[in-house]
C-alpha positions as CSV (number, residue, x, y, z in Angstrom):
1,X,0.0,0.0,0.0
2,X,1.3,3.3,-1.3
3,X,0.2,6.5,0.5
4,X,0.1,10.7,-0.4
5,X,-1.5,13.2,1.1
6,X,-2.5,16.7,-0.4
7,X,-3.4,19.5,2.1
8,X,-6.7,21.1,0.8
9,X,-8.2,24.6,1.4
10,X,-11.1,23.8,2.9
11,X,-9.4,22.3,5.7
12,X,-9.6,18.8,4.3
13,X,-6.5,16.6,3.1
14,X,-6.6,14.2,-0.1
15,X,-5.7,10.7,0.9
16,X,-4.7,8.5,-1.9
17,X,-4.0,5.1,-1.5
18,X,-2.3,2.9,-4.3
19,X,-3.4,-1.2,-4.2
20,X,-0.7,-3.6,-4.7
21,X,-2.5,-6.1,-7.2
22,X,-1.8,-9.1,-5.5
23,X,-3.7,-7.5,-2.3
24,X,-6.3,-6.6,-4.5
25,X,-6.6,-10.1,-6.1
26,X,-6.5,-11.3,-2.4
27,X,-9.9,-9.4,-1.7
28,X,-10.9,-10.1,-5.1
29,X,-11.6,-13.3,-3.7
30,X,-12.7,-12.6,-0.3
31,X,-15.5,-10.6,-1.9
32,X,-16.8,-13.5,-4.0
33,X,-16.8,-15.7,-1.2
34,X,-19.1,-12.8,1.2
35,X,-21.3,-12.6,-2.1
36,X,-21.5,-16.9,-3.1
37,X,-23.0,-17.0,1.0
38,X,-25.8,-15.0,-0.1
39,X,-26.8,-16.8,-3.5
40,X,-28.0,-20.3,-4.4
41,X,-25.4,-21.6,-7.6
42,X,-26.3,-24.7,-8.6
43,X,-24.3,-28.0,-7.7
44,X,-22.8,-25.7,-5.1
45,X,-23.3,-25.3,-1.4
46,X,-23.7,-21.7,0.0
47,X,-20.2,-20.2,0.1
48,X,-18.5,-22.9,-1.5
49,X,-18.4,-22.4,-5.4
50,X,-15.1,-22.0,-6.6
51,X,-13.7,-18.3,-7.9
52,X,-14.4,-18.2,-12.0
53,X,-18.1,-19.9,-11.1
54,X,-19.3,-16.7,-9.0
55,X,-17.6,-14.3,-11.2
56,X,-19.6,-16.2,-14.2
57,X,-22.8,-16.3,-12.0
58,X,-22.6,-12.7,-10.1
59,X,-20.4,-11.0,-12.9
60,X,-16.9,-9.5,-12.4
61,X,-18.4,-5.7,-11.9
62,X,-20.3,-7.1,-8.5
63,X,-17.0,-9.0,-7.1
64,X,-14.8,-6.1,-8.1
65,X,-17.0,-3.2,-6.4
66,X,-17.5,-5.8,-3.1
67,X,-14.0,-5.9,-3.0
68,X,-13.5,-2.1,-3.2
69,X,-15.6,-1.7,-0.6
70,X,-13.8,-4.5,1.6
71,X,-10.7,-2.6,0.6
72,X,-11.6,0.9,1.7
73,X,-13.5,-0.1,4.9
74,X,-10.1,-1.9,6.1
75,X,-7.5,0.4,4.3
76,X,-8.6,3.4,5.3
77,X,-7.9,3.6,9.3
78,X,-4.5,1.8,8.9
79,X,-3.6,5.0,6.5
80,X,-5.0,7.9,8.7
81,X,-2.7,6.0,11.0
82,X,0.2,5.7,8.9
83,X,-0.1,9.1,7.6
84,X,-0.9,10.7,11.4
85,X,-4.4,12.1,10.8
86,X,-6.7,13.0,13.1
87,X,-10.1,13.1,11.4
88,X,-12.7,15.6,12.3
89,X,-15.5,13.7,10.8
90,X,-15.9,10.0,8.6
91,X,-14.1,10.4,5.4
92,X,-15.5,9.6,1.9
93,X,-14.0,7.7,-1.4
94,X,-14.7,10.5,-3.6
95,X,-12.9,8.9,-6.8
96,X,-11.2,5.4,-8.1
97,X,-8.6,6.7,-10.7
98,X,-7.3,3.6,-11.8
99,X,-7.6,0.3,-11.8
100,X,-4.5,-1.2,-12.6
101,X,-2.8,-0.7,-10.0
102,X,-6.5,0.2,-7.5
103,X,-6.1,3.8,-6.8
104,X,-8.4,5.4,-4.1
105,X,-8.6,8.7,-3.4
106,X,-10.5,10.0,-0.1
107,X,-11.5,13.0,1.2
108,X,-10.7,13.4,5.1
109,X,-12.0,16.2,6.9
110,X,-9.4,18.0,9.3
111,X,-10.3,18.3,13.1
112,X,-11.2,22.0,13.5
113,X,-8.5,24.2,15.0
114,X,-9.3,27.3,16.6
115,X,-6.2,30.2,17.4
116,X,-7.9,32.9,19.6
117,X,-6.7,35.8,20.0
118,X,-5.5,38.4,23.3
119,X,-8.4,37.5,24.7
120,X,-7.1,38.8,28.0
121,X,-7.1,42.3,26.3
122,X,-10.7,41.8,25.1
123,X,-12.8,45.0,26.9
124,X,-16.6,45.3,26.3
125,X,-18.5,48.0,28.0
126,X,-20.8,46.5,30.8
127,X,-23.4,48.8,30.8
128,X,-26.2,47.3,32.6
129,X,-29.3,50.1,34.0
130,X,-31.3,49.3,36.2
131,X,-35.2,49.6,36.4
132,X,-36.8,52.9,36.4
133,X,-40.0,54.2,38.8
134,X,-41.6,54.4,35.2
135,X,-40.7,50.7,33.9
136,X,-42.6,50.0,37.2
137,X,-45.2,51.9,37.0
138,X,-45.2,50.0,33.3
139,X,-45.6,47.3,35.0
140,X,-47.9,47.9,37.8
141,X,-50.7,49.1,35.0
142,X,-50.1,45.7,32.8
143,X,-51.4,43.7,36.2
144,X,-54.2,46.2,36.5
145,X,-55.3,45.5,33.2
146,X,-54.9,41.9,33.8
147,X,-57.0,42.5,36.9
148,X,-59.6,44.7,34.5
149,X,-63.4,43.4,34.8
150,X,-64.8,42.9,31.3
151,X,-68.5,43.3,30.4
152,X,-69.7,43.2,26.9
153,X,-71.4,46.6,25.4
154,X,-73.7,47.6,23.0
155,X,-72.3,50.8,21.9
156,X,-69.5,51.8,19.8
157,X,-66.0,51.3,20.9
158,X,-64.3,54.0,22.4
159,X,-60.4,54.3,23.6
160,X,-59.6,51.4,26.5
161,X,-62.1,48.9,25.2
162,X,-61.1,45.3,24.2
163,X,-62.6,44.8,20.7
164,X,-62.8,40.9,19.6
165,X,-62.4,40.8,15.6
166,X,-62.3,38.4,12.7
167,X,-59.3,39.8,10.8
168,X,-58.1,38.8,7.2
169,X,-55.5,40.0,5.2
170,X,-53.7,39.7,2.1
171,X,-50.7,40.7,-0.1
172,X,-51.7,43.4,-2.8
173,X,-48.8,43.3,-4.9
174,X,-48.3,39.3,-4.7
175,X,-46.6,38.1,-7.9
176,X,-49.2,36.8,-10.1
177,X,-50.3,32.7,-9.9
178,X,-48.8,33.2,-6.2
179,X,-50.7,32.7,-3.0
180,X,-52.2,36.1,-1.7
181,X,-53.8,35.2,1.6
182,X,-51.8,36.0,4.6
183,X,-54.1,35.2,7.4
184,X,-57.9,33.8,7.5
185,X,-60.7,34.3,10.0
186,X,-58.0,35.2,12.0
187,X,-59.9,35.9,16.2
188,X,-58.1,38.8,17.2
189,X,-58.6,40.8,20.7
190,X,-57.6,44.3,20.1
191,X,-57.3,46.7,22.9
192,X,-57.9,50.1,22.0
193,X,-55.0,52.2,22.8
194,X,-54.9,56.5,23.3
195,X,-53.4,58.4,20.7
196,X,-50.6,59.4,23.2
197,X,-49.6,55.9,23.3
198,X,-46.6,54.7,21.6
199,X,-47.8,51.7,19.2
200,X,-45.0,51.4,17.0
201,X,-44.7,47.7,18.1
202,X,-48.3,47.0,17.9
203,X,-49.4,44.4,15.7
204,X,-50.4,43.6,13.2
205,X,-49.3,47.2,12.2
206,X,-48.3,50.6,13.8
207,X,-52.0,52.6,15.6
208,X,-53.9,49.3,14.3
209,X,-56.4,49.8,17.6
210,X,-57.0,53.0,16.5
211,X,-58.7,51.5,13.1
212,X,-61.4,50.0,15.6
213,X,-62.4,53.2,17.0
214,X,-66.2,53.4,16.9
215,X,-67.2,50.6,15.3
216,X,-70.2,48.6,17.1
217,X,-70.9,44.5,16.6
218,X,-71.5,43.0,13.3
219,X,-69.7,46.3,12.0
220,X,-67.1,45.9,9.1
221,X,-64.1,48.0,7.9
222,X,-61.2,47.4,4.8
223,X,-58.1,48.7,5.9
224,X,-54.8,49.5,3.1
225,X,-51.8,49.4,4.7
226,X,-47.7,50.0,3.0
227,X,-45.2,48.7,5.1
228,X,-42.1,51.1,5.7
229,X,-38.7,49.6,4.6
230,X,-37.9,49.5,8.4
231,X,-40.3,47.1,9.0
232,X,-39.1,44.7,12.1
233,X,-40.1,41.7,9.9
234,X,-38.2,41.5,6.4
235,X,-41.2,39.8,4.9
236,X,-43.4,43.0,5.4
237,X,-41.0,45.7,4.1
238,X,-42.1,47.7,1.4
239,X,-45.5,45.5,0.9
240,X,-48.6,46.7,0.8
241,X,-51.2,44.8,2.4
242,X,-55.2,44.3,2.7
243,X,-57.3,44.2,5.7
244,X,-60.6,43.4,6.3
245,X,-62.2,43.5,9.9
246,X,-65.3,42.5,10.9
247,X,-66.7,43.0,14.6
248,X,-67.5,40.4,16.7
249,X,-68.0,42.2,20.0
250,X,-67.0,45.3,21.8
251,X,-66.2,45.0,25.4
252,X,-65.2,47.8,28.2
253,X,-63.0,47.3,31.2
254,X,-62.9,48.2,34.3
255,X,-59.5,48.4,35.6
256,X,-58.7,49.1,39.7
257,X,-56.9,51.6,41.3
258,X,-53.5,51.1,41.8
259,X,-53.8,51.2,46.1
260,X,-53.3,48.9,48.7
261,X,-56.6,47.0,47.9
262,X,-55.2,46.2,44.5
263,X,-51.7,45.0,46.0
264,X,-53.8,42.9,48.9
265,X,-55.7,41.3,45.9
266,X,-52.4,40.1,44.4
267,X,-50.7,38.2,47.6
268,X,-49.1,38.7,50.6
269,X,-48.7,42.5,50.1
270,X,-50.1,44.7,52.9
271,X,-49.2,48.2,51.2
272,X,-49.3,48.8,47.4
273,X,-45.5,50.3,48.3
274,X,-44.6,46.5,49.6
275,X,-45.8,45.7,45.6
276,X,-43.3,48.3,44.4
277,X,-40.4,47.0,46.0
278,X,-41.7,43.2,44.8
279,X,-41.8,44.4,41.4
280,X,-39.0,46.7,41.2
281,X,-36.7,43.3,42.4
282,X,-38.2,41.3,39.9
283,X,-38.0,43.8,37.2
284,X,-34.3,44.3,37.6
285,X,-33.8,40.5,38.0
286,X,-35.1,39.8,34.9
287,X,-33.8,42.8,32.8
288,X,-30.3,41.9,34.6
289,X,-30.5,38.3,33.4
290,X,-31.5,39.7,30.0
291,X,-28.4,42.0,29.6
292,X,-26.1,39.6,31.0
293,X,-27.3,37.0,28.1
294,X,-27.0,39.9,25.7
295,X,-23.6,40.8,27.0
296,X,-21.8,37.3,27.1
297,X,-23.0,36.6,23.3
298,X,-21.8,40.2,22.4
299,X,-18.3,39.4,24.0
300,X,-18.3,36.0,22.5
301,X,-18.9,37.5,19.0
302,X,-15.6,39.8,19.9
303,X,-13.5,36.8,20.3
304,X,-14.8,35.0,17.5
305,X,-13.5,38.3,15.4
306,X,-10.4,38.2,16.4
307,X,-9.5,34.5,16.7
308,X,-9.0,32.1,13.5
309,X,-11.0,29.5,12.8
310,X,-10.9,26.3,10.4
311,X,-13.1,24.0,9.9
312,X,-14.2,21.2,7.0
313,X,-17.3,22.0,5.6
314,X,-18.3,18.4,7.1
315,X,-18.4,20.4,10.7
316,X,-20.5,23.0,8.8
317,X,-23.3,20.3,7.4
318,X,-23.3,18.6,10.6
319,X,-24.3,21.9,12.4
320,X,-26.7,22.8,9.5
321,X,-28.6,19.5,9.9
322,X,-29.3,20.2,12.9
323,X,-30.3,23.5,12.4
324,X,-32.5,22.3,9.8
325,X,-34.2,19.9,12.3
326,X,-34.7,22.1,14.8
327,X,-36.6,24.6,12.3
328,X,-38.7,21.9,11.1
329,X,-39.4,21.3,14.7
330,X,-40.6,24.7,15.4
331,X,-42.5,24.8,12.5
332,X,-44.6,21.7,13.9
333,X,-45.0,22.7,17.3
334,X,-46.5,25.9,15.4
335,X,-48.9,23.4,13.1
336,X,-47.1,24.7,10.3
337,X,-45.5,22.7,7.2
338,X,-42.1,23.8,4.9
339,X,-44.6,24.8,1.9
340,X,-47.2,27.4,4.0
341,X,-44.2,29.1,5.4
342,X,-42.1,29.1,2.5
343,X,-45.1,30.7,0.8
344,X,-46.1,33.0,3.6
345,X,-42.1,34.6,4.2
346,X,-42.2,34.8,0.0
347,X,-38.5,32.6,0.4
348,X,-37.5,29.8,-1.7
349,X,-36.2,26.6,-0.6
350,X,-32.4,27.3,-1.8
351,X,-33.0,30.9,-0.1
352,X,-34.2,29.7,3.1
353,X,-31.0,26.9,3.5
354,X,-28.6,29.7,2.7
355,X,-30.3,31.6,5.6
356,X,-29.9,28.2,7.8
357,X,-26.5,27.7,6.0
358,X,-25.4,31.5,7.7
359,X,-26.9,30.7,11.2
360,X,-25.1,27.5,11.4
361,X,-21.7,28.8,10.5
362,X,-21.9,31.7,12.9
363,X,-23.0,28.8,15.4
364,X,-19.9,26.7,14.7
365,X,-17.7,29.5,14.8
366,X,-18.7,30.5,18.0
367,X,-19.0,27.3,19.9
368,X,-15.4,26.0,18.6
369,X,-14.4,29.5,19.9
370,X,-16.1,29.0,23.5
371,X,-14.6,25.4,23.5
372,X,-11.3,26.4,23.3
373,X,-11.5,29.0,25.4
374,X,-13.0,26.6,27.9
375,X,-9.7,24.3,27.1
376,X,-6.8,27.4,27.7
377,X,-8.5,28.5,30.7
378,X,-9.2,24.8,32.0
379,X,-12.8,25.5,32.9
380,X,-13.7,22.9,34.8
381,X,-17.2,21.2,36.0
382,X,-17.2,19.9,39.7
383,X,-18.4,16.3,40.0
384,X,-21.3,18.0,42.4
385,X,-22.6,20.3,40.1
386,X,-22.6,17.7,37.6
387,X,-24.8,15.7,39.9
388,X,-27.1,18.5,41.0
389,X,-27.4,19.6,37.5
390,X,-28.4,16.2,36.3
391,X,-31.0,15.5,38.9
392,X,-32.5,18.4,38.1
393,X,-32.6,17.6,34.6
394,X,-33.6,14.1,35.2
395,X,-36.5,16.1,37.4
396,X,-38.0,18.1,34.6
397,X,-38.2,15.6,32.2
398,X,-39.7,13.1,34.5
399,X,-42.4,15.7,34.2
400,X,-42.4,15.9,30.1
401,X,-41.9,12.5,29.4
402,X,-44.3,9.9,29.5
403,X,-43.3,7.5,32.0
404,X,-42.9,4.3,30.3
405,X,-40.4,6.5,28.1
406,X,-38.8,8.5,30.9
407,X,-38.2,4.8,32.7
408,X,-36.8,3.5,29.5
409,X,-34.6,6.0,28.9
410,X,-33.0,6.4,32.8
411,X,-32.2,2.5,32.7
412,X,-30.5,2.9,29.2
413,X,-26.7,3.1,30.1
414,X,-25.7,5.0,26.8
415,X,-28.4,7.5,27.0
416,X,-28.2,8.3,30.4
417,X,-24.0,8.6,29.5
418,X,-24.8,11.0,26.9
419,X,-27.3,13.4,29.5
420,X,-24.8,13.4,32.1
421,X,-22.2,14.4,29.4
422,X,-25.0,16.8,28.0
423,X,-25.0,18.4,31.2
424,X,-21.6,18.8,31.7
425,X,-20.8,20.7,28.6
426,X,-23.9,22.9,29.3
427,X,-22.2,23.5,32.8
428,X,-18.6,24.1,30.9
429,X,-20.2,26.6,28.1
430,X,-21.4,28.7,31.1
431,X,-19.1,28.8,33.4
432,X,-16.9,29.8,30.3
433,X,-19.3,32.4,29.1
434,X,-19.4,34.1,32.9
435,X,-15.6,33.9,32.7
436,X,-15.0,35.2,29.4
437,X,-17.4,38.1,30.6
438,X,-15.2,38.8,33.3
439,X,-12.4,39.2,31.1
440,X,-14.3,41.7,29.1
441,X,-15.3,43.8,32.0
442,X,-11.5,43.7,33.5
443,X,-12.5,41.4,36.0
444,X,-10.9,38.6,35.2
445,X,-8.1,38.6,38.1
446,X,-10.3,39.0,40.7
447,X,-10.7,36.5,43.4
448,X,-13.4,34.2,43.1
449,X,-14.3,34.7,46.8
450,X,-14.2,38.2,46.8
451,X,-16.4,38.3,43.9
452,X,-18.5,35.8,46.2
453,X,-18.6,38.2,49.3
454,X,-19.2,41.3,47.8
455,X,-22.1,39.8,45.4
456,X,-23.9,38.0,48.9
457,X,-23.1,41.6,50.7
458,X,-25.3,43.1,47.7
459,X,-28.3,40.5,48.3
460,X,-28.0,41.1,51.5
461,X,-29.0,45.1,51.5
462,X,-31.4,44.4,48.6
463,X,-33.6,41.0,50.2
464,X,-37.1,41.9,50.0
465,X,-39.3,40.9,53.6
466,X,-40.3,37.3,53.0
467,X,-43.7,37.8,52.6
468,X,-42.9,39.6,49.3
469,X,-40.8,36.9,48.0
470,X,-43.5,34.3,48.3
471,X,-45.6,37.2,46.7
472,X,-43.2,36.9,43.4
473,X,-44.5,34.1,41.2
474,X,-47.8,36.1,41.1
475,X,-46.3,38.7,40.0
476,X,-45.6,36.6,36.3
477,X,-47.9,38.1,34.4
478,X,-49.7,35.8,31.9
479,X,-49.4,37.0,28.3
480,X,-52.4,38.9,27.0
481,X,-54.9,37.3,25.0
482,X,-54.3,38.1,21.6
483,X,-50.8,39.2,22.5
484,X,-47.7,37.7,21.3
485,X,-49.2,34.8,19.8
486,X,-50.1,36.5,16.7
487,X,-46.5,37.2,16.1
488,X,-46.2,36.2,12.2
489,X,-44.4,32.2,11.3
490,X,-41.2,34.2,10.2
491,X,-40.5,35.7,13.5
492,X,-41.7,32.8,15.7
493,X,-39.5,30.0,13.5
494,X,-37.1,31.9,12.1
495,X,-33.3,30.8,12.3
496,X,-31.0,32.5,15.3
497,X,-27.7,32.8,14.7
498,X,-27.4,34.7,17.9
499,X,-28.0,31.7,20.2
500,X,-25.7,30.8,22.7
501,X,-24.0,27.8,22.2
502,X,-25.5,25.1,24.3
503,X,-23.8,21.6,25.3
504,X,-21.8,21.9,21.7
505,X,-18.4,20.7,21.4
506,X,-16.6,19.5,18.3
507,X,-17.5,16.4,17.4
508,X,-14.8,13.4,18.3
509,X,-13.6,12.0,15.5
């Protein structure tokens, strides 16, 4: 066996591998006694017919490409060996250029190697702000609404009311022979905002509500709306689109007064000021939690700019696959197939994969960067937290899961092997991400314990009275009817390439 490798630039290396003949006459003949076990020839029992008898009765073509295959499956590994290659995924025979002598040519992708930069120089603005009075008052008037005692009028609807509408709509400049609807006997709640109200996020377009204004039941309205090149969805910029609303019912709302009445109703709040504080501490933990998410992806982008990465473009389908399964995922749990949103985001199939194709790459590129990080700075998960993570894991799916399922699955030794390692690299990426964040912010030579001590100092000052805490889950306001959930398929389904890697590491050859 003769051997040469060819460096490629896509971070793959051309293997070729010349056959002595007598080698290949030697599985010439192996291969015609695998393939006379699986026939009947005549006069002969299974596996026993001489060479020329199964070549005459198979036909040379079906012993030679048996024998090909015998060859590569067992040539292969002993010249990666030889030829000290670490593959980054399974290789493939891309060619046979001759036959005389066999010569096989392979394509082997390349583990992925990742050179970061200074990361220890890395510096990212942390500039976190906290809650406002007015964010809380924000939210203090969302839980009065919620609170809001709705009756059903006959009268036309005026500014505050909750209108319940059929709603249609379709594409006015749709290319022609091309699917026009865009939603059908659509029920839509629409609360009527003022005109001092900001509604540039309201949906389905900017001061919609305000197209309800004084229409009674059974009353019916066509609305003509263009779409500003700024639209938040792409699908919508520049389109012009046609409404037609028809009233179901108008109903009015009573909403209480924002006292100590209304904070009693809620929990364990004596004083609507006791509510303040409550929501204040939630507000900031969950805008906190937001930034610090926003912030660690931010920083992780930075080091992905400055480090250099190669990979195969076998890492880059492996990661796309998945992508591509996780979309067709979200389109089912949305009761939605390929086709309808294909037609409804006006994208093409080859349009659409380039769009997955971008998001994956930008999700390899980060977690390779966030794994070697991890590696230089020997990030570490403790056997405890390992434990603790995966019981509590092992908790919530228990809840999911059906149990015949969840049983099956806990007293499988392989797939409980892969949780627990699941759960480790999930553990790893984050403990990476905090201290990668830490760099940014110039933190990162700063004792751990210090950090420790001056963070529980900080919870100390800011603890709420315990009957506020118990108080809190009430405080999660339920989304509106009618709210987010008419959020169009594009934006519900649509690719992130912005997520945080998640339990990814490069895949072991």
């Amino acid at each position: 066996m003769k051997i040469e490798t060819t460096p490629t630039e896509n971070h793959e290396i051309t293997l070729t591998i010349q056959v002595e003949n007598e080698e290949f006459e030697r599985a010439k003949r192996r291969a015609a006694r695998k393939l006379a076990r699986g026939i009947k020839i005549p006069g002969f029992r299974p596996g026993k017919a001489p060479y020329n008898v199964v070549v005459r009765h198979v036909g040379e073509a079906a012993v030679i490409e048996e024998a090909i295959d015998q060859l590569a499956d067992e040539l292969y590994p002993k010249a990666l060996e030889e030829a000290d290659i670490t593959p980054g995924a399974a290789g493939i025979l891309e060619e046979i250029t001759e036959m005389d002598p066999l010569t096989l040519v392979f394509t082997v992708p390349l583990e992925p190697e990742v050179t970061l930069g200074d990361y220890k120089d890395l510096r990212l603005p942390y500039e976190y702000e906290a809650p406002s009075e007015k964010d809380v008052d924000e939210y203090l008037d969302m839980l009065r609404q919620q609170q809001a005692v709705v009756t059903t009028v006959e009268r036309p609807a005026q500014e505050g009311d909750i209108v319940h509408i059929v709603l249609n709509a379709e594409w006015l400049d749709a290319p022609e022979g091309e699917e026009t609807a865009i939603l059908k006997d659509r029920h839509v709640p629409v609360l009527i905002e003022s005109e001092e109200t900001d509604t540039t996020d309201e949906w389905p377009f900017p001061g919609f509500s305000r197209q309800v204004l004084g229409l009674s039941a059974e009353d019916e309205k066509e609305v003509e709306y263009e779409y500003d090149e700024e639209a938040p969805s792409e699908t919508f910029q520049g389109k012009k689109v046609h409404f037609h609303i028809k009233v179901e019912k108008v109903t009015e709302r009573e909403v209480p007064e924002a006292d100590d009445e209304f904070a009693q109703s809620l929990g364990d709040f004596e004083t609507i000021a006791n509510l303040r504080t409550t929501v204040h501490e939630l507000l900031e933990s969950q805008s906190r939690s937001e930034y610090d998410k926003d912030y660690s992806n931010r920083v992780l982008d930075a080091l992905v700019e400055q480090s250099e990465i190669k990979f195969a473009p076998a890492t880059l389908q492996r990661e796309l696959n998945n992508l591509q399964e996780e979309f067709e995922h979200s389109l089912q749990e949305q009761g939605l197939d390929l086709q309808t949103y294909l037609q409804f985001s006006q994208q093409s199939e080859e349009e659409l994969e380039e769009e997955l194709r971008k998001a994956a790459e930008a999700r390899v590129r980060r977690t390779l960067a966030l794994f070697q990080f991890s590696q230089e700075e020997e990030v570490e998960a403790g056997e405890d937290e390992v434990q603790q993570s995966t019981m509590e894991f092992l908790t919530h799916l228990s809840q999911q899961m059906p149990e015949k399922e969840f049983r099956k699955m806990i007293q499988d030794p392989q797939a409980l092997q892969g949780l627990i390692g699941s759960v480790m690299a999930d553990l790893i990426n984050e403990k990476a991400l905090q201290a990668l964040s830490k760099i940014a912010q110039g933190k990162g030579d700063e004792p751990e314990e210090a950090e420790e001590a001056e963070a529980g100092a900080g919870e100390e000052e800011t603890s709420a009275p315990d009957a506020e805490d118990s108080s809190e889950e009430s405080l999660e306001a339920p989304k509106a009817e009618g709210s987010s959930e008419t959020d169009t398929p594009e934006e519900a389904a649509a690719p992130e390439a912005e997520e945080t890697p998640e339990g990814d590491t490069p895949e072991e050859a």
